[in-house]
C-alpha positions in Angstrom: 155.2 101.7 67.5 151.6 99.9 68.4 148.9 101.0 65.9 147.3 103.9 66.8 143.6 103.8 67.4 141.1 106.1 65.6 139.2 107.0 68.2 141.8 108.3 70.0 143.2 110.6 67.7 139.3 112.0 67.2 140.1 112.6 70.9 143.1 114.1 70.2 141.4 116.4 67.9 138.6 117.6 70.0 141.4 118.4 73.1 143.7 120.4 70.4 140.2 122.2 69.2 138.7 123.4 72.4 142.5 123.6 74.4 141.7 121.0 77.4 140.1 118.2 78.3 137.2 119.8 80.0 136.3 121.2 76.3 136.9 117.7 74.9 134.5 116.1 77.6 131.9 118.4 76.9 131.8 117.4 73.0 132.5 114.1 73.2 130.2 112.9 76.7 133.8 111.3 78.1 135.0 112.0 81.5 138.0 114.2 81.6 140.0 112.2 83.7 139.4 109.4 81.1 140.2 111.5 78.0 143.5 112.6 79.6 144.1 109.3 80.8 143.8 108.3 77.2 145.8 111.5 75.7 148.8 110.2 77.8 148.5 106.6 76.4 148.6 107.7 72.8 151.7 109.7 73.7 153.2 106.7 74.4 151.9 104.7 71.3 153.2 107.2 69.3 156.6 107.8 71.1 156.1 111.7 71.1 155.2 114.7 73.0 151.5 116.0 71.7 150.8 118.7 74.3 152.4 121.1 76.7 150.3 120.8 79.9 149.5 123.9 81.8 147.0 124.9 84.7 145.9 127.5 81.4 144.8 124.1 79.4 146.6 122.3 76.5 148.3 123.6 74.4 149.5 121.5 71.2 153.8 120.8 71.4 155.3 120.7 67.7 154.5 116.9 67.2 151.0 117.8 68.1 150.6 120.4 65.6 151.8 117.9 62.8 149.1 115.2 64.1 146.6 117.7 64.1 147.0 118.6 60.6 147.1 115.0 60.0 144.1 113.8 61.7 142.0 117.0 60.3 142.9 115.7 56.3 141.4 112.6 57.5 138.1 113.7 59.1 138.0 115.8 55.8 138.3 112.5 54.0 135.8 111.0 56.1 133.6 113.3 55.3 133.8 113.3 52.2 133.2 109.5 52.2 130.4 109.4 54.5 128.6 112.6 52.3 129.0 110.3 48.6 127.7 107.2 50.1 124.3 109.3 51.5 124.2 111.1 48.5 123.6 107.2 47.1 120.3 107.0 49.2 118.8 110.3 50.6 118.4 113.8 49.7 120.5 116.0 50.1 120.6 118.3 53.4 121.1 121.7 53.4 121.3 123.1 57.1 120.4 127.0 58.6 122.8 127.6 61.9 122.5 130.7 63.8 121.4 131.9 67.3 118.2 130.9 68.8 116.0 133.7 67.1 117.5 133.7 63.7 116.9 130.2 64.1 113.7 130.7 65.7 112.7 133.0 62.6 113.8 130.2 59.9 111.7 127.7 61.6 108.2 129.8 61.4 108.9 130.5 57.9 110.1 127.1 56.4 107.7 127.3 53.8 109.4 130.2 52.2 112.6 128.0 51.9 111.3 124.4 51.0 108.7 123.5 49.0 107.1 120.0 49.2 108.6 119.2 45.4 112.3 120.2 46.3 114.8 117.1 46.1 116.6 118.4 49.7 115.8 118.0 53.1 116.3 121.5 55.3 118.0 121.6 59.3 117.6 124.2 61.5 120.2 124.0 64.2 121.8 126.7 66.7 125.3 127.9 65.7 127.8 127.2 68.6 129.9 130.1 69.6 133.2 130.5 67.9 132.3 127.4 65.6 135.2 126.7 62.8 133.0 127.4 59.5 136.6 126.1 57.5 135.3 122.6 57.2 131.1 122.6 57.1 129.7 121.9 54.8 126.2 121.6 53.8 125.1 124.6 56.3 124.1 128.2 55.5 125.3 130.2 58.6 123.4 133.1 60.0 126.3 135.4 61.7 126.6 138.7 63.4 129.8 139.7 62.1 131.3 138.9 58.6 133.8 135.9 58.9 137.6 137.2 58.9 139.1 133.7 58.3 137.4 130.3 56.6 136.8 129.1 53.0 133.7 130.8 53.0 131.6 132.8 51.0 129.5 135.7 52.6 126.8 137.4 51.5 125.1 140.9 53.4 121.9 140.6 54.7 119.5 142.5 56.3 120.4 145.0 59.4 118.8 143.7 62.7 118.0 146.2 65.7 117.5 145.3 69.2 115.6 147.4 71.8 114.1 147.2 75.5 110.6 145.6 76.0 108.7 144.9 78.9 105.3 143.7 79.5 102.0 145.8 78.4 100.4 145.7 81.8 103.8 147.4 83.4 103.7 150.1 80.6 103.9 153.0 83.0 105.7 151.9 85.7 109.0 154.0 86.5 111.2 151.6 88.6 111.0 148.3 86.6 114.1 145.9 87.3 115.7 144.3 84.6 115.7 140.5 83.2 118.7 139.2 81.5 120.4 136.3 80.1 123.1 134.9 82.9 126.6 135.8 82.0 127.2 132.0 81.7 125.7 131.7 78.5 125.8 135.1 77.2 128.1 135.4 74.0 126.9 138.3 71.7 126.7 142.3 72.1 123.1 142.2 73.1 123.0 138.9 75.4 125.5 141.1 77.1 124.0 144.7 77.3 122.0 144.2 80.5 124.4 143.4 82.3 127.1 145.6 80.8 124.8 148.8 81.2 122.6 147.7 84.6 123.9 144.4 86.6 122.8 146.2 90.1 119.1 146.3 88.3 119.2 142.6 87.4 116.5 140.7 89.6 115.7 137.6 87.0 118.3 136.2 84.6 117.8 132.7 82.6 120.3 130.7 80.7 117.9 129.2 77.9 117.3 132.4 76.0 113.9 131.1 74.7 113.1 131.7 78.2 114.3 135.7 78.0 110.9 137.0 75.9 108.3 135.0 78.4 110.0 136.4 81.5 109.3 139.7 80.2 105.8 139.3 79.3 105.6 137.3 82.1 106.0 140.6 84.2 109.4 140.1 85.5 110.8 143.2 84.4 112.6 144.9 81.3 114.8 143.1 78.9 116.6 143.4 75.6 115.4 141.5 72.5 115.8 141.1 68.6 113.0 143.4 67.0 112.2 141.2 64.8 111.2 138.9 67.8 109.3 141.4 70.3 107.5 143.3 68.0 105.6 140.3 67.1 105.0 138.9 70.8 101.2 140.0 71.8 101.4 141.2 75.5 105.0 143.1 75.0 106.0 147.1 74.8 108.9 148.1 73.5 110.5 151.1 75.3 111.5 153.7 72.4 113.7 153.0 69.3 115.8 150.3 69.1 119.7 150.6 70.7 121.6 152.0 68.2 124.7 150.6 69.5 123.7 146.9 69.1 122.6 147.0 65.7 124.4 144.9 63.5 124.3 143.2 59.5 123.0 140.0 59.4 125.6 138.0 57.2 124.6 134.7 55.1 127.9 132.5 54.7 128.1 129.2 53.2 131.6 127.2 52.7 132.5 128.3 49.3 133.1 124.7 48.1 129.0 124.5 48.4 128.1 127.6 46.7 127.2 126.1 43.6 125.4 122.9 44.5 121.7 123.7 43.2 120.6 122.6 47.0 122.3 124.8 48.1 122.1 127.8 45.6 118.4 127.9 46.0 118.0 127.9 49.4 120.4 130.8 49.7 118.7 133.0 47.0 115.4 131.9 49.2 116.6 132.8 53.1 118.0 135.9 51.1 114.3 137.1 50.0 112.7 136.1 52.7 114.7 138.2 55.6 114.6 141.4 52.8 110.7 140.5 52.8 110.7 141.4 56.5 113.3 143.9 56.5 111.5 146.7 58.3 110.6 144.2 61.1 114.3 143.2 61.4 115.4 147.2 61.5 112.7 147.8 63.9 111.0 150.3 62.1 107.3 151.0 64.1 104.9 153.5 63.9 105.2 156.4 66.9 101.8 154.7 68.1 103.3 151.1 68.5 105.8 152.7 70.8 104.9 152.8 74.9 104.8 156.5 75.7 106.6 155.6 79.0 107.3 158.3 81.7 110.6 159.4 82.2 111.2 157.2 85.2 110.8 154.6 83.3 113.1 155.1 80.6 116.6 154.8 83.7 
């Protein structure tokens, strides 16, 4: 058998994570023609049968799953490696992953979390759907929903309310179409609520999310947003209380090998305080006064 290159079974690995080689080309910047190309050519270095080819994707054959298990102890190894040798030179990192507003939130409030005497340096960095938690480390995760599999520990958060905005100059109108974030991108319970609940409204959709809260203010109709983000936007209403149905716990997870690195420890015990220092904004708690009396037309 001919030695088997490295970077072809860190190929191998992204095709057996995301099922196909249009997953794989999208992580690694590779063609997928090229990546399967290559896939077939480490079949034959290795003399075995990786992957049973479908029009549904790839799915790993028996041989594949042993590789797989293989090549993950090494990128464990190698990670392992490459975290000791920069612990030798830099500070440590402690990332924050979540969606774009949890995110958002860290980013305005970075004082709270690091302080210019700390011996780490802090990440904020969006969480990609359906992300394997098993193997991070380093990162504090910001999730909707508890984590049912992973070496991770979790810790409840606040509870965080979404509810309709639109902008303050269209306060009273009764027929205002709807803005939403295109079904391409969507991935959680509220991204999808517009669309679930008024698709035949939808006049203005965007796939950058950031882009979702100026559209509204911006005119373009009604849309759904985090409390904690559109009560604090000068120029937006928000239509009544917040959707019951969407609201959700915010969970803090960190891989439970980190949980006792100091780094790590004290930023955790610091994102904790600071989202219960904002809690009401997060539940959407307002005053009846902060609320658009809208007309009942409005409210379809």
């Amino acid at each position: 058998m001919s030695e088997v290159d490295w970077s072809d079974l860190q190929l191998f690995f992204h095709v057996a994570a995301e099922g196909g080689l249009a997953g794989a080309a999208s992580m690694t910047g590779i063609s997928a023609p090229t990546i399967g190309r290559r896939m077939l050519a480490l079949e034959r270095a290795m003399g075995r049968t990786l992957f049973v080819r479908s029009q549904q994707g790839y799915r790993l054959a028996p041989d594949g799953v042993v590789l797989f298990e293989h090549v993950q102890t090494i990128r464990r190894t190698t990670a392992d490696i490459t975290r000791w040798h920069g612990d030798a030179f830099a500070l440590p990192i402690v990332s924050v992953a979540g969606d774009i507003w949890l995110t958002g939130f860290v980013a305005d409030n970075t004082g709270a979390l690091r302080g210019a005497e700390d011996s780490f340096r802090l990440c904020c960095k969006r969480l990609p759907p359906g992300d394997d938690l098993t193997y991070r480390h380093g990162m504090i995760f910001l999730l909707h929903a508890a984590p049912k599999t992973g070496n991770v520990a979790v810790r409840k958060s606040v509870d965080v309310a979404y509810a309709v905005y639109r902008a303050a100059g269209r306060a009273f109108e009764g027929d205002l179409p709807w803005v939403s974030i295109g079904t391409e991108v969507a991935v959680s319970e509220p991204e999808k609520w517009v669309f679930r609940h008024h698709e035949n409204q939808i006049h203005t959709w965007t796939n950058a999310p950031d882009i979702l809260a100026r559209l509204i203010a911006g005119g373009a109709g009604r849309g759904v947003l985090p409390t904690f983000v559109g009560d604090t936007i000068p120029g937006l209403v928000r239509e009544g209380e917040p959707i019951e149905a969407l609201t959700h716990p915010l969970w803090l997870a960190v891989n439970d090998d980190d949980r006792h690195r100091p780094e790590m420890r004290l930023a955790l015990n610091r994102l904790a305080a600071l989202f219960k220092s904002h809690e009401d904004r997060f539940a959407g708690r307002l005053p009846p006064e902060r609320i658009a009396p809208l007309r009942a037309a409005g409210r379809s």
